[in-house]
C-alpha positions in Angstrom: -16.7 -0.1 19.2 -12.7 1.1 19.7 -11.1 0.5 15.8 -8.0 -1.8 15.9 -5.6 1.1 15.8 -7.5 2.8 18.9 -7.4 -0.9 20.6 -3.4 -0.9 19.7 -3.0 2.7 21.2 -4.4 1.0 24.4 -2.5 -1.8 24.5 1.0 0.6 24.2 -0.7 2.4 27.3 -1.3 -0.5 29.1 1.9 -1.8 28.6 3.6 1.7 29.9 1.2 1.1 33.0 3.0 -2.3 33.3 6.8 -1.3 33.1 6.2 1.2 36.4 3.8 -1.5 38.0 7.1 -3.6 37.9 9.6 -1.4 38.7 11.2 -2.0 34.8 10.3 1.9 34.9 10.1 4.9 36.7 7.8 8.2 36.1 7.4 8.8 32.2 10.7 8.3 31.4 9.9 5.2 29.0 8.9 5.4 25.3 7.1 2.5 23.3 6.6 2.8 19.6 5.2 0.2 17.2 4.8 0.2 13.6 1.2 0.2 11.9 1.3 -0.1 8.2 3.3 2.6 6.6 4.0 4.8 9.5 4.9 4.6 13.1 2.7 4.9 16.4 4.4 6.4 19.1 3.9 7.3 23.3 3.8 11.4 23.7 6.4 13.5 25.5 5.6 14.4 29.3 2.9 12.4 29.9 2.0 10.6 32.9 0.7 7.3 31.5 -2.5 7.4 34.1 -3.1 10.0 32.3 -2.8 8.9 28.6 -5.3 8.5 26.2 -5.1 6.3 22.6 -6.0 9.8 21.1 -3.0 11.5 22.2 -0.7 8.8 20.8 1.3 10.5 18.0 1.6 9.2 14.3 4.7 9.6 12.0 5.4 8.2 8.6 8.0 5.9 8.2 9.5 6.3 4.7 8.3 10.3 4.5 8.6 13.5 5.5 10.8 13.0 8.0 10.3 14.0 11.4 6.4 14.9 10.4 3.7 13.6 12.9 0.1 14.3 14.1 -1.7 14.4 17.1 -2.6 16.4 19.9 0.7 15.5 21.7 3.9 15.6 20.6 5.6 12.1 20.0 8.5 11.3 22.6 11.5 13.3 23.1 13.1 10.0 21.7 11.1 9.4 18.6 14.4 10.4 16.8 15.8 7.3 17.3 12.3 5.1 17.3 12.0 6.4 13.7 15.5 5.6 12.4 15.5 2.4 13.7 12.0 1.4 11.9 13.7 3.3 8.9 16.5 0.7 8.8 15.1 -3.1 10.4 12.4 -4.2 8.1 12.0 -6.8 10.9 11.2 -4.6 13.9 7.6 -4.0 14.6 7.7 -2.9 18.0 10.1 -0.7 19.9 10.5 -0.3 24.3 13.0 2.2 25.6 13.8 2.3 29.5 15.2 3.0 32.2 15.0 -0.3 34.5 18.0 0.2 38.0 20.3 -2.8 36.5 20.4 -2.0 33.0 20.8 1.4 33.8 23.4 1.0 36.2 25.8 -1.2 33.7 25.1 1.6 31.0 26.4 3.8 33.5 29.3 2.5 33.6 29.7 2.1 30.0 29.6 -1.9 30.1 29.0 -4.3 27.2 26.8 -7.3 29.2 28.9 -10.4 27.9 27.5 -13.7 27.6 26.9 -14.5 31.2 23.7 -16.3 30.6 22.5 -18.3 28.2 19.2 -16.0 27.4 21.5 -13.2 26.4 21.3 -15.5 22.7 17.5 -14.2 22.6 19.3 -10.6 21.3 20.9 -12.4 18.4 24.4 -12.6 19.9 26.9 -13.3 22.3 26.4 -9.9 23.9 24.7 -7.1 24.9 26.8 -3.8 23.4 26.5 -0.4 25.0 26.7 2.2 22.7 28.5 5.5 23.1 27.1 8.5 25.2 25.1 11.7 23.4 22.4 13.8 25.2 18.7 12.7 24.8 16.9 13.3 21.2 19.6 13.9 19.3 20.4 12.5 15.9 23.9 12.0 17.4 22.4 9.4 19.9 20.3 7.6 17.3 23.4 6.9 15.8 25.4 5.4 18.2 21.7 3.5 19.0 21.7 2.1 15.2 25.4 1.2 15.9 24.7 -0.8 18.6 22.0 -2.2 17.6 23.1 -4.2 14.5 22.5 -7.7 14.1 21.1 -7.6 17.7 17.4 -7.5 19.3 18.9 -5.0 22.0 21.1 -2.6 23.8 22.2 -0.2 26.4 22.3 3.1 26.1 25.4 4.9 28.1 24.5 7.2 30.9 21.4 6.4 30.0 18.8 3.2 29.7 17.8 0.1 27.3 16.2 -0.5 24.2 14.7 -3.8 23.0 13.2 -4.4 20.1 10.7 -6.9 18.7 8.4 -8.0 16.1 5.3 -7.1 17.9 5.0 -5.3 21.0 4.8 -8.6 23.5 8.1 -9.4 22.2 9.8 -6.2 22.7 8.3 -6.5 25.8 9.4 -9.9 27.1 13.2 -8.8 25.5 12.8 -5.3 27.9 11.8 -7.9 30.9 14.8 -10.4 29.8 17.8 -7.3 29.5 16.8 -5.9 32.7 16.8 -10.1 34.5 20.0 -10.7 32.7 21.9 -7.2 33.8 20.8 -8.0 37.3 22.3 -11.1 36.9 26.0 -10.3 35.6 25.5 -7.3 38.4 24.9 -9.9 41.3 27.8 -12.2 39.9 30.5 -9.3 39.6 29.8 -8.9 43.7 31.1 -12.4 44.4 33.9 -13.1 41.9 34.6 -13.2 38.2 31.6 -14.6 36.3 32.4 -17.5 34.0 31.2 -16.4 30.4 30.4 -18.6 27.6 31.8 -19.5 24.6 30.4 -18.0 21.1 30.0 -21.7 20.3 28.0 -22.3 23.0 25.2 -18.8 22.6 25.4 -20.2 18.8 23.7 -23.3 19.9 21.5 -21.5 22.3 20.3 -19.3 19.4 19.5 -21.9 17.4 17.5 -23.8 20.0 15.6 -20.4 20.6 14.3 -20.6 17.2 11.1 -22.0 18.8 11.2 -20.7 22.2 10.2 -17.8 24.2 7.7 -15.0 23.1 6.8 -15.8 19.6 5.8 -13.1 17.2 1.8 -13.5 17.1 -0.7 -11.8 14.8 -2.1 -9.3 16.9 -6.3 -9.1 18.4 -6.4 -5.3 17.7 
């Protein structure tokens, strides 16, 4: 019978399978980590997810030997950033990084998503920020990631893709679903005029109604 680490490592697989089955991804360009006790569980580097195995996921320590991990795979080009944000949000148990065409294409051109819709409150603000660009991997990137990730549950990535972060892995993965819905959105709305935006005040209440709404953190079956 699969241990409830090897049933977690599945579920991270299956939910790789899921973000190219619905176009939120493309090839193995996206990165799911998730935090299991004292150290971090994260996807390996270059491999096609078909071909994945909850063997090959890669461990690292959290508070330790930084950088450190075991496997037979190495962990994501990414896990750089993966790490330092578990490192610094006590609250985040679950970490997707993608590259979905809306998102993507708003990081590209180094856009902040403002408050178009009222589900942009679910990332703990009145926007989505876009950080600043640096190559793939580097500590340079994680940086500007941390940056603009603070007091929010997401962000873009310029030149470059999302992240979305949750307590457990179905609520990083409903955010992921949510970022990529509302980029579309303020994408569509820029085609046919000036998109009405609104008011701190008004994402404030939304937040606060969202208390008990969406994808609840849920002890996991695994």
């Amino acid at each position: 019978m699969p241990t409830p680490e090897m049933k977690l490592r599945q579920a991270m697989i299956d939910s790789c399978k899921k973000m190219n089955d619905t176009d939120l991804n493309q090839g193995t360009s996206g990165n799911i980590s998730v935090r299991r006790g004292k150290k971090m569980l994260i996807t390996p580097s270059a491999i096609a997810y078909d071909e994945m195995r909850p063997r090959m996921i890669a461990s690292m320590p959290i508070d330790k030997d930084y950088g450190a991990w075991q496997g037979p795979k190495a962990p994501s080009t990414e896990w750089r950033f993966h790490l330092d944000i578990m490192r610094d949000r006590d609250d985040v148990g679950a970490i997707v990084h993608l590259h979905p065409p809306y998102a993507t294409a708003v990081a590209i051109n180094r856009k902040a998503i403002p408050a178009c819709h009222y589900m942009i409150a679910a990332f703990g603000g009145n926007t989505i920020r876009c950080s600043g660009y640096a190559r793939y991997g580097t500590k340079t990137l994680s940086r500007l990631a941390l940056k603009a990730l603070k007091d929010r549950h997401g962000c873009l990535l310029a030149n470059h893709g999302m992240i979305a972060l949750g307590t457990d892995l179905n609520q990083a993965l409903w955010r992921a679903v949510e970022l990529e819905t509302i980029a579309k959105h303020y994408m569509l709305s820029l085609q046919i005029g000036k998109p009405v935006i609104l008011s701190k005040k008004e994402i404030q209440k939304t937040m606060k109604g969202f208390e008990t709404y969406g994808v609840q953190p849920q002890k996991p079956a695994y």
